[in-house]
C-alpha positions in Angstrom: 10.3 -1.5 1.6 11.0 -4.7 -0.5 7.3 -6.8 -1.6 6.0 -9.6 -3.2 3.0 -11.4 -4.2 2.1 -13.3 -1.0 1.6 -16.8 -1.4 1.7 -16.4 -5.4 5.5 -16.2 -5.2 6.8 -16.6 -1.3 5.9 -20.4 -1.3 7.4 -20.8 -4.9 10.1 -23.1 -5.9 12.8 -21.4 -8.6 16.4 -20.8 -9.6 17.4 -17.9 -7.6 20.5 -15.5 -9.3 22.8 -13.5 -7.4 24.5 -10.4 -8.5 28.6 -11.5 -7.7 30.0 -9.9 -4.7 32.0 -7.7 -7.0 29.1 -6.3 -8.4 27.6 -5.8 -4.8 30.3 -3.9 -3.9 30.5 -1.9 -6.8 26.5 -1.2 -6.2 26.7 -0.6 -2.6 28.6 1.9 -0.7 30.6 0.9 2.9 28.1 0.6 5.3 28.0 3.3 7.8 25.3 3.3 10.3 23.5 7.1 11.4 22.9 5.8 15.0 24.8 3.3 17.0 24.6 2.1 20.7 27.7 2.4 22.0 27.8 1.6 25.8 31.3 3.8 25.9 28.8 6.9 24.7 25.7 6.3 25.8 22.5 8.5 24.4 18.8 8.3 24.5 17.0 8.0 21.3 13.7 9.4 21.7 10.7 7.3 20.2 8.0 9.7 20.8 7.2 12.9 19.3 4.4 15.5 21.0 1.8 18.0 19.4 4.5 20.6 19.5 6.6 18.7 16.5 4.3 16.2 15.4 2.8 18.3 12.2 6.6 19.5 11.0 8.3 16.1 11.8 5.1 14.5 9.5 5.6 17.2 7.0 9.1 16.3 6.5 8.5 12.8 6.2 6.1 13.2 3.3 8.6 15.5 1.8 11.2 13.3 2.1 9.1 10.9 0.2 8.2 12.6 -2.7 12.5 13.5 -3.2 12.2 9.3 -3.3 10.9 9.9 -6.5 13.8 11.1 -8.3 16.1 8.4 -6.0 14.5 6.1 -7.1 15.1 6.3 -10.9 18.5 7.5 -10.0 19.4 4.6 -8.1 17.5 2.4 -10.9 19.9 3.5 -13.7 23.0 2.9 -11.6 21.8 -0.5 -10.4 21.4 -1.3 -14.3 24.7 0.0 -15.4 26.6 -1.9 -12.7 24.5 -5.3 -12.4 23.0 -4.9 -15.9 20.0 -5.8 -14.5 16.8 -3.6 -14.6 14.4 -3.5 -11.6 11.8 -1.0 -13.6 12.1 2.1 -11.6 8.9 3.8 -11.1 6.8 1.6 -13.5 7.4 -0.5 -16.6 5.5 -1.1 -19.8 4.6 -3.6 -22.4 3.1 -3.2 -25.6 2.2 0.2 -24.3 3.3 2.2 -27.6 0.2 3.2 -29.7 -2.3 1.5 -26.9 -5.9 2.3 -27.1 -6.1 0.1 -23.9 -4.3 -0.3 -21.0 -4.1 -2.8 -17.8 -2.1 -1.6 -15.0 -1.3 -3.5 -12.3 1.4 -4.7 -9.7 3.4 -7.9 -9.2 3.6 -11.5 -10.9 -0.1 -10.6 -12.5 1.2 -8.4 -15.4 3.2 -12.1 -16.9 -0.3 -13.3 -17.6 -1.5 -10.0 -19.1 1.6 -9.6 -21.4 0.3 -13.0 -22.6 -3.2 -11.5 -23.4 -1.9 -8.4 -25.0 0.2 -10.4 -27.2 -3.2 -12.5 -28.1 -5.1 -9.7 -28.6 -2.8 -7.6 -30.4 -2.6 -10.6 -33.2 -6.1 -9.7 -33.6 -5.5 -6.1 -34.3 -6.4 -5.0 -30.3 -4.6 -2.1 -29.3 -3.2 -2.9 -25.9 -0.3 -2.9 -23.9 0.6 -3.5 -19.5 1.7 -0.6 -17.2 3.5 -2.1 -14.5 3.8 -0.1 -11.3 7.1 -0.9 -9.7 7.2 1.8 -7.2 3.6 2.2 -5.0 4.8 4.4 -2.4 6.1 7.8 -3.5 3.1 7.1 -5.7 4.4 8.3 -9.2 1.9 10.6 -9.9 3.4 12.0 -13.1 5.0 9.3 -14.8 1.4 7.1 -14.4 -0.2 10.1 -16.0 2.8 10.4 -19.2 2.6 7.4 -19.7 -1.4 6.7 -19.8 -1.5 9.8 -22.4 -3.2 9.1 -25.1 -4.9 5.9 -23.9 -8.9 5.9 -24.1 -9.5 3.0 -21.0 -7.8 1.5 -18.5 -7.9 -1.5 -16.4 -6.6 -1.4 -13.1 -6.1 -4.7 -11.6 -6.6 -4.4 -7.7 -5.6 -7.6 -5.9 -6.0 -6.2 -2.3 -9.2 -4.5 -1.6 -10.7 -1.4 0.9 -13.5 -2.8 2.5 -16.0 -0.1 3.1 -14.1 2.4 0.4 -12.9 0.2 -3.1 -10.2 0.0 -4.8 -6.5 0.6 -3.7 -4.7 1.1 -7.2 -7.6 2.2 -8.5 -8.0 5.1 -6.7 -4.5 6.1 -7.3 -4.9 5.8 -11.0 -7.9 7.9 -11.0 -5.9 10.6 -9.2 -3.0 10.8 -11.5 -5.8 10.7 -14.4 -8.3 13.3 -12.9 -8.1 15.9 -15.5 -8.1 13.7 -18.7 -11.1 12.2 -20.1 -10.0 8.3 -19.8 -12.3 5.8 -18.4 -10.9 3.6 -15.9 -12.0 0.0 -14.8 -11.8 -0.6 -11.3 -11.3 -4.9 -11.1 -10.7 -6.4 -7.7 -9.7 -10.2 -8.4 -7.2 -12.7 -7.3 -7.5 -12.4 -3.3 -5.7 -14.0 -1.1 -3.7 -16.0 -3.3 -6.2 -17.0 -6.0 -4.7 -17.5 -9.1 -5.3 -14.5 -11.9 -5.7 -16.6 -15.0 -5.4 -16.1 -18.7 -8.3 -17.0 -19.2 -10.0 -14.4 -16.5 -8.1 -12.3 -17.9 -8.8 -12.6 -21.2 -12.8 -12.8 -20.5 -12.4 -9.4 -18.7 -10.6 -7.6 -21.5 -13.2 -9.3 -24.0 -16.0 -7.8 -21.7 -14.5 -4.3 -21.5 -14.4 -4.6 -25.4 -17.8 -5.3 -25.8 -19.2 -3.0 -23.2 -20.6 -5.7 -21.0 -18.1 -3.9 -17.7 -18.7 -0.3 -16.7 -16.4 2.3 -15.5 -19.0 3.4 -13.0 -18.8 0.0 -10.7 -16.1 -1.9 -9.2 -16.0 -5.5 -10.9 -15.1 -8.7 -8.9 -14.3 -11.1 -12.2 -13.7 -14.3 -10.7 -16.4 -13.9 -7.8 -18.4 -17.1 -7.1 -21.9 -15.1 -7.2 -23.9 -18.3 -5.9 -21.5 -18.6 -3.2 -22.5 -14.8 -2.5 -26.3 -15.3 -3.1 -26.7 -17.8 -1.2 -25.2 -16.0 1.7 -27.1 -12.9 1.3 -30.4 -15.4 0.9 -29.5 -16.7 4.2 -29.8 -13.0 6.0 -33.6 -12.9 4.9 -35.5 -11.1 2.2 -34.7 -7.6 3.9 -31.2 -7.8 2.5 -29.8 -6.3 -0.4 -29.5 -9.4 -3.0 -25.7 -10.2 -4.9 -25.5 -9.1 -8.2 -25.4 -11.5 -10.9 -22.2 -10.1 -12.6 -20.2 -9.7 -9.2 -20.5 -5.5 -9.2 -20.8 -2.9 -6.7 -22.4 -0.2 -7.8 -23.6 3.1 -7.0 -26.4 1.9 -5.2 -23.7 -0.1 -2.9 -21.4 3.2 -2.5 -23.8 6.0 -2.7 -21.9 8.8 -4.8 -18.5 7.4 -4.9 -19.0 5.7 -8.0 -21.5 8.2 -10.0 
């Protein structure tokens, strides 16, 4: 599956280049379809499978899956040796060498960070990006390799679990489970709204300064009187927003203690 950042990119305007046809068919071998419908040979494909298979057909899917791994960077390396382009693989990283701090993230938001790593590291920050190209196999291993070493990180969620958290987030805290890194949970820039510089930069500042905690999941660019007055609206009964745009433990009971 093929994605981009909805809105962000999809209703942008911008030179478009092609790989040559030559390339394409250097890259690509003859297409040769598994299935066809042939009305001279007529089959049934079934679309349904019972109790019976259903746990082995499911297991094989997710196995299948996790050999996409290896495809993947496989396919990567040959698609850079023939195009000489390079589509990142699993994940990609800026700065990330030496980095005391890292921001992963997914998409068009990692060109702003790369411009606030490059600010802070003038000013002697130790920071780089970790891009994750590949979400599905989730590269459990790689994200872990190439986090080593890094003290806190700062995942960037722009889509959001309501009623559980963070997407990314949650992945990031699997592949780090055993180390002793403190991860920032962010959610920002829903439904198209632009992830700034200048959000960005506030947010890194804050981590910095310990003014964000790694027990709560932080909204950054919430409007909290927008929120407040909401919740004001439901009556004094209801839990209040909170001024900084967090939910907390006392929001998600042990999920974030």
């Amino acid at each position: 599956m093929v994605c981009m950042d909805g809105f962000v990119l999809t209703h942008a305007v911008e030179d478009v280049d092609l790989p040559s046809q030559e390339q394409v068919d250097a890259f690509l071998p003859p297409f040769r379809p598994g299935q066809v419908l042939d009305p001279d040979d007529p089959v049934t494909i079934g679309a349904m499978v019972g109790p019976e298979a259903f746990t082995e057909v499911k297991f094989l899917e997710a196995h299948r899956q996790l050999r996409a791994l290896d495809a993947v960077q496989e396919t990567a390396g040959r698609y850079r040796d023939v195009v000489g382009r390079d589509t990142g693989g699993l994940t990609t990283s800026y700065r990330l060498d030496g980095a005391d701090i890292a921001v992963v993230a997914l998409g068009s938001v990692l060109g702003a960070a790369a411009d606030v790593v490059d600010d802070l590291r003038e000013t002697g920050v130790a920071v780089g990006t970790l891009g994750v190209t590949c979400f599905r196999p989730w590269p459990l291993d790689e994200i872990r390799e190439a986090l080593a070493g890094v003290s806190r990180v700062i995942v960037l969620n722009r889509a959001f679990s309501v009623g559980s958290g963070s997407i990314l987030g949650a992945d990031v805290r699997l592949s780090l489970a055993a180390e002793p890194t403190r991860v920032y949970d962010v959610v920002l820039g829903l439904g198209g709204r632009p992830v700034t510089r200048a959000v960005l930069r506030r947010l890194l500042d804050d981590v910095l300064d310990e003014q964000v905690s790694d027990r709560v999941l932080s909204f950054p660019d919430l409007d909290v009187d927008v929120v407040a007055r909401e919740l004001d609206r439901e009556g004094p009964d209801r839990p209040q927003a909170v001024s900084r745009g967090e939910l907390g433990a006392d929001e998600w009971g042990k999920a974030w203690t």
